[in-house]
C-alpha positions in Angstrom: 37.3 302.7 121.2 37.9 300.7 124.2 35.2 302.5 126.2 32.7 305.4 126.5 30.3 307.3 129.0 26.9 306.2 127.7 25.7 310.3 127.9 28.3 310.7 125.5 27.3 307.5 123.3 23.8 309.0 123.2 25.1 312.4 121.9 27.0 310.4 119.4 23.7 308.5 118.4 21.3 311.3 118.8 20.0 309.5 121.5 17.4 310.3 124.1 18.9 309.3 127.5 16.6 307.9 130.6 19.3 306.9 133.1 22.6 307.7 134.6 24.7 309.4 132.0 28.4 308.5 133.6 27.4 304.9 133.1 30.6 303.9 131.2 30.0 301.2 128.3 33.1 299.1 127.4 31.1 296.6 124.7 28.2 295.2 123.1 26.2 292.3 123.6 22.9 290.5 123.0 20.0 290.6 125.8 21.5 287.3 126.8 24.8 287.6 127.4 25.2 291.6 127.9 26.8 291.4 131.6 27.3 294.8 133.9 29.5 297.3 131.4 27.7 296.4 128.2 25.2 298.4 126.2 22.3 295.5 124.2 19.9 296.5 121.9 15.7 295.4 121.9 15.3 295.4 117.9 11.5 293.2 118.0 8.9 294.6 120.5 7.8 290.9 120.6 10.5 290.3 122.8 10.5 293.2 125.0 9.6 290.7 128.3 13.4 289.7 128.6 14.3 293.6 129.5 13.2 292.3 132.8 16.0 289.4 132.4 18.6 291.4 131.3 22.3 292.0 133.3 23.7 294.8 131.1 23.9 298.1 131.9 21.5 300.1 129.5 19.7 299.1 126.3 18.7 300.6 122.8 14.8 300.8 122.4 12.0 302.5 121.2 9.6 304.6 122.9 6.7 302.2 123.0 9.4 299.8 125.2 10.5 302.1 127.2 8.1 301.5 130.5 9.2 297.7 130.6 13.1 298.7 130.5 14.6 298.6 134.6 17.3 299.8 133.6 19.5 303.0 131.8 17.7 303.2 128.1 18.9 305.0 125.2 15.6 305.5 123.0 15.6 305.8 119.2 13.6 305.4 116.2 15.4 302.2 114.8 17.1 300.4 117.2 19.1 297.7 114.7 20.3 300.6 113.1 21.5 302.4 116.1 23.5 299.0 117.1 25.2 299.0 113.8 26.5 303.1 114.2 27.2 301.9 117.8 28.9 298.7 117.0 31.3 301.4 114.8 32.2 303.5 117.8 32.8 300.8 120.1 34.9 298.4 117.4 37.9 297.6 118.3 39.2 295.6 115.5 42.5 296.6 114.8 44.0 297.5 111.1 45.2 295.7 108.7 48.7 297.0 109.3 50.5 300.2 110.7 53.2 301.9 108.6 54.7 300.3 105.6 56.6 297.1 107.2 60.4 296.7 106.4 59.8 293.3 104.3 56.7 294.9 101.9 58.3 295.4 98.3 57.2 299.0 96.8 57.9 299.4 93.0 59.8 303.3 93.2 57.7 304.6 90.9 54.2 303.8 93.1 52.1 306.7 93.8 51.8 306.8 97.9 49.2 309.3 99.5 49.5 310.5 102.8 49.5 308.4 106.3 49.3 305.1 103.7 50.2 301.6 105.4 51.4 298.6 104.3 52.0 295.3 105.8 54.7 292.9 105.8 55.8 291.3 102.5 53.0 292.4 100.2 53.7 293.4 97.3 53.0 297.3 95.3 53.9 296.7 91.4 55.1 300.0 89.1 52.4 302.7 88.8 50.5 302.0 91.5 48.6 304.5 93.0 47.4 304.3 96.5 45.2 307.4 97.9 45.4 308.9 101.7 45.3 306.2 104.7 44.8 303.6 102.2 45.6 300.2 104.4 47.2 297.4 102.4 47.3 294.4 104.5 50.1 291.5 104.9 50.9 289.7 101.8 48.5 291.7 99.3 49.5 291.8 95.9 48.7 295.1 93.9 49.1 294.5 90.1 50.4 297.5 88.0 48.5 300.7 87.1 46.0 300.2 89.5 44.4 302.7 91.3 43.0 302.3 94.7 41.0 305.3 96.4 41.4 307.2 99.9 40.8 305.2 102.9 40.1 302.0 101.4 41.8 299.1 103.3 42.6 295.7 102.0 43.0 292.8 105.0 45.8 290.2 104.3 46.5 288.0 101.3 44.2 290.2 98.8 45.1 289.9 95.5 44.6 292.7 93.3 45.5 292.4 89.3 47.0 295.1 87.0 45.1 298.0 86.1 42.4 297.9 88.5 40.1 300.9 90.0 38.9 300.3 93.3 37.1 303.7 94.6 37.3 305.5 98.1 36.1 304.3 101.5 36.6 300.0 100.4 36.6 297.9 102.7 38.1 293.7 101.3 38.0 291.1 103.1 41.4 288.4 103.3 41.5 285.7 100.0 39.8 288.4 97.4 40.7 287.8 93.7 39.8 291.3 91.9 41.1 291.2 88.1 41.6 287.7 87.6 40.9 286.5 84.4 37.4 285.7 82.6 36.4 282.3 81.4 36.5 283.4 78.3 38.0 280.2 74.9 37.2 279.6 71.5 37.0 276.0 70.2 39.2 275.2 67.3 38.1 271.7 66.7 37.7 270.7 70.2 40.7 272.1 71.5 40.0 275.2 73.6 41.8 278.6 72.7 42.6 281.1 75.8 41.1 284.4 74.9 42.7 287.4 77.1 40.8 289.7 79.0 41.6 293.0 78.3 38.9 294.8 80.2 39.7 295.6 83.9 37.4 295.6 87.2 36.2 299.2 88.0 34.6 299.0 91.7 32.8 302.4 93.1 33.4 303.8 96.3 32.1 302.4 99.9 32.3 299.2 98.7 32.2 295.6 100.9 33.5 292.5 99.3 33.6 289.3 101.9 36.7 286.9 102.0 37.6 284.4 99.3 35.2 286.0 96.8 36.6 286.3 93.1 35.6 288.9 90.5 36.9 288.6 87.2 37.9 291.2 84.5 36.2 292.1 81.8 37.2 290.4 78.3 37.0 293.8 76.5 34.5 296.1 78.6 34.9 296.2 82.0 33.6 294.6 85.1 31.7 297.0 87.1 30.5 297.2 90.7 28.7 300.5 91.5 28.7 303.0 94.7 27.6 301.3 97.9 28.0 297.6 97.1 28.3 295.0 99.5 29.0 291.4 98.5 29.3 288.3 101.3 32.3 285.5 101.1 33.0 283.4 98.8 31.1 284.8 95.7 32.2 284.5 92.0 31.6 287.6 89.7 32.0 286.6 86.4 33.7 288.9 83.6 31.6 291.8 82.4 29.1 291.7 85.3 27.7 295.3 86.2 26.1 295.6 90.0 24.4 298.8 90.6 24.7 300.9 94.0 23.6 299.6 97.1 23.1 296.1 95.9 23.5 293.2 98.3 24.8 289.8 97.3 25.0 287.0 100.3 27.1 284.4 100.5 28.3 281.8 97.6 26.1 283.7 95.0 27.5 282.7 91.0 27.0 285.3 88.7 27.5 284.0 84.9 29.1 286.6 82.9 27.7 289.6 81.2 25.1 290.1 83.6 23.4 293.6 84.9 22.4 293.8 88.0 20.4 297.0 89.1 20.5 299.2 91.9 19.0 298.3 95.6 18.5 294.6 94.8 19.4 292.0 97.6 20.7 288.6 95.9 20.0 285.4 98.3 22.8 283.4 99.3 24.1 280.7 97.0 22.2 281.9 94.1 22.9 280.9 90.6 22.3 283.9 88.1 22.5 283.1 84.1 24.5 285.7 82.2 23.7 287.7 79.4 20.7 288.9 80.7 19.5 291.9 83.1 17.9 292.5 86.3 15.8 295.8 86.8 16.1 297.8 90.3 14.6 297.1 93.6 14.8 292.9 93.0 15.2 290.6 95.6 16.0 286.6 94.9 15.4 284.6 98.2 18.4 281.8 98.8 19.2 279.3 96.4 17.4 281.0 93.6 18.2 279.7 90.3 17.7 282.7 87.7 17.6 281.8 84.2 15.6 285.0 82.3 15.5 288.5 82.5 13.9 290.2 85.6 11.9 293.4 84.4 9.6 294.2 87.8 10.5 295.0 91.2 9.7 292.3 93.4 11.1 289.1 95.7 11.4 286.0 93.6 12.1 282.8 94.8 13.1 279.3 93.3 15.1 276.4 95.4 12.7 274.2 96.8 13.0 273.7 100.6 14.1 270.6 102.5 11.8 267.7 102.6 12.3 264.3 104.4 13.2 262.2 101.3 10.3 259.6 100.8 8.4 263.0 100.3 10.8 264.5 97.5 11.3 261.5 96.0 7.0 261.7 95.2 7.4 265.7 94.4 10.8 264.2 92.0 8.7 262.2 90.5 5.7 264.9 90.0 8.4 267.1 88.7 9.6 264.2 86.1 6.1 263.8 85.0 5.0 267.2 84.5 5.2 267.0 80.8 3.1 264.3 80.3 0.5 265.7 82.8 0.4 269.1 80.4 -0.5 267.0 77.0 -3.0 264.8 79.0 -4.7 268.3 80.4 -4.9 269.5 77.3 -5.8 266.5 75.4 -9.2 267.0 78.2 -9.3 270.2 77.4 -9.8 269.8 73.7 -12.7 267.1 74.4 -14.2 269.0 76.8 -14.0 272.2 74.2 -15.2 270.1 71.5 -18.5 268.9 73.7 -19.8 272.3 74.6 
């Protein structure tokens, strides 16, 4: 939507409007740059003496900021939330194609739904089925027997193996690998035999996966990625990995292969996650976490160590090195100082 009376925007938010109703908005923009015509949003009361500043035309806010706002307000209970259903009625990105292009190949026996697109030169392989106003961007690749749900869309150059599920309402993002094989070999003698992956890549509905991420199929089970995912750029999903619903995983997370991941758990970007191993509900790993055992309580759990001007990691290094030594000193005192009393 190009543009929109801000009484009508509230209506759409269930907003409360303080301010001239046939305002019209045409975008979005933070408190610094919004400019006469754009709606911003005050998400931190700790800010709220810039309203003052501000050039757009109305703002998002809470009650408690209202008095300091000089201008049209829309007042809600959570305003970064409203600016992300807002940021949906104003988007104007456009789709990843419109009608099925004269140069995209479509095996005849593919299984087309209704008001389906398809964009130049990608490619639909036999038995594919694509549901209602599916979106299949320029130059995707859509392996055989794989099934793809109603209104998911897939921007250009995804590649999507044979036998896949992907569910309703998916939104990819360009340079996905879904399917691809597993690392999965067997040493005869220090040569290294290719095992095939038979399992597929089953992904739930209302799904988000960033661009250039790669999630591999299963070697006998399946790879699984519940309801309500959403996973950043360039991410690698090893074979056999389970994610439960509503999991977040930022960007440049590795995830080693037969790993369970529960539900509502937020993964910090470029995270290293050992396989084999599970990860109750509700977990949160800050950035750069390095997880190497089991997680079994809800909780944030941090690893990497942050920055430090290097004459001062170099000492902590060095600490670090010496740690084992320290422990059979400590308890070396220990057992004198038990052996006294």
């Amino acid at each position: 939507m190009s543009s929109i009376r801000l009484a009508d925007l509230a209506q759409q938010l269930d907003a409360e409007l303080h301010g001239d109703g046939d305002i019209v908005i045409s975008g979005i923009a933070s408190m610094q740059s919004a400019t006469t015509g754009q709606i911003t949003f005050l998400a931190n009361s700790r800010y709220r003496e810039q309203l003052a500043l501000i050039k757009a035309s109305a703002v998002v806010l809470t009650e408690a900021d209202l008095e300091w706002c000089n201008t049209a307000a829309l007042v809600v209970k959570n305003p970064y939330l409203t600016y992300a259903h807002m940021a949906q009625i104003l988007d104007t990105t456009p789709q990843p194609a419109q009608n099925i292009a004269p140069g995209a190949v479509i095996d005849p026996s593919a299984r087309l739904g209704s008001n389906v697109a398809i964009g130049a030169n990608a490619v639909i392989e036999a038995d594919v089925e694509l549901g209602d106003n599916v979106v299949i961007g320029a130059g995707c690749f859509v392996g055989k027997k794989t099934r793809i749900g109603s209104g998911t869309r897939l921007w250009a150059n995804v590649s999507v193996y044979h036998e896949i599920v992907i569910g309703q309402d998916c939104l990819i993002q360009s340079g996905t690998v879904i399917g691809s094989d597993g690392f999965g070999y067997a040493n005869d003698r220090g040569n290294w035999v290719k095992i095939p992956q038979l399992g597929a890549v089953i992904i739930g509905d209302r799904v988000e996966i960033g661009a250039c991420t790669t999630i591999d199929r299963g070697a006998l089970d399946n790879t699984l990625i519940g309801n309500g995912v959403i996973i950043d750029n360039q991410c690698q999903i090893a074979h056999n990995v389970v994610i439960g619903d509503n999991t977040a995983v930022a960007g440049g997370v590795i995830m080693a292969g037969s790993l369970k991941i529960g539900r509502y758990c937020m993964i910090g970007g470029a995270s290293v996650i050992n396989g084999h191993m599970e990860i109750c509900d509700k977990v949160t790993v800050t950035g750069m976490g390095m997880v190497m055992r089991p997680i079994t309580e809800p909780g944030v759990y941090s690893s990497g160590i942050p920055l430090q001007p290097n004459k001062t990691w170099r000492k902590t290094a060095a600490l670090v090195m010496n740690i084992d030594d320290m422990s059979k000193r400590l308890k070396a005192i220990e057992r004198k100082v038990g052996k006294d009393d």
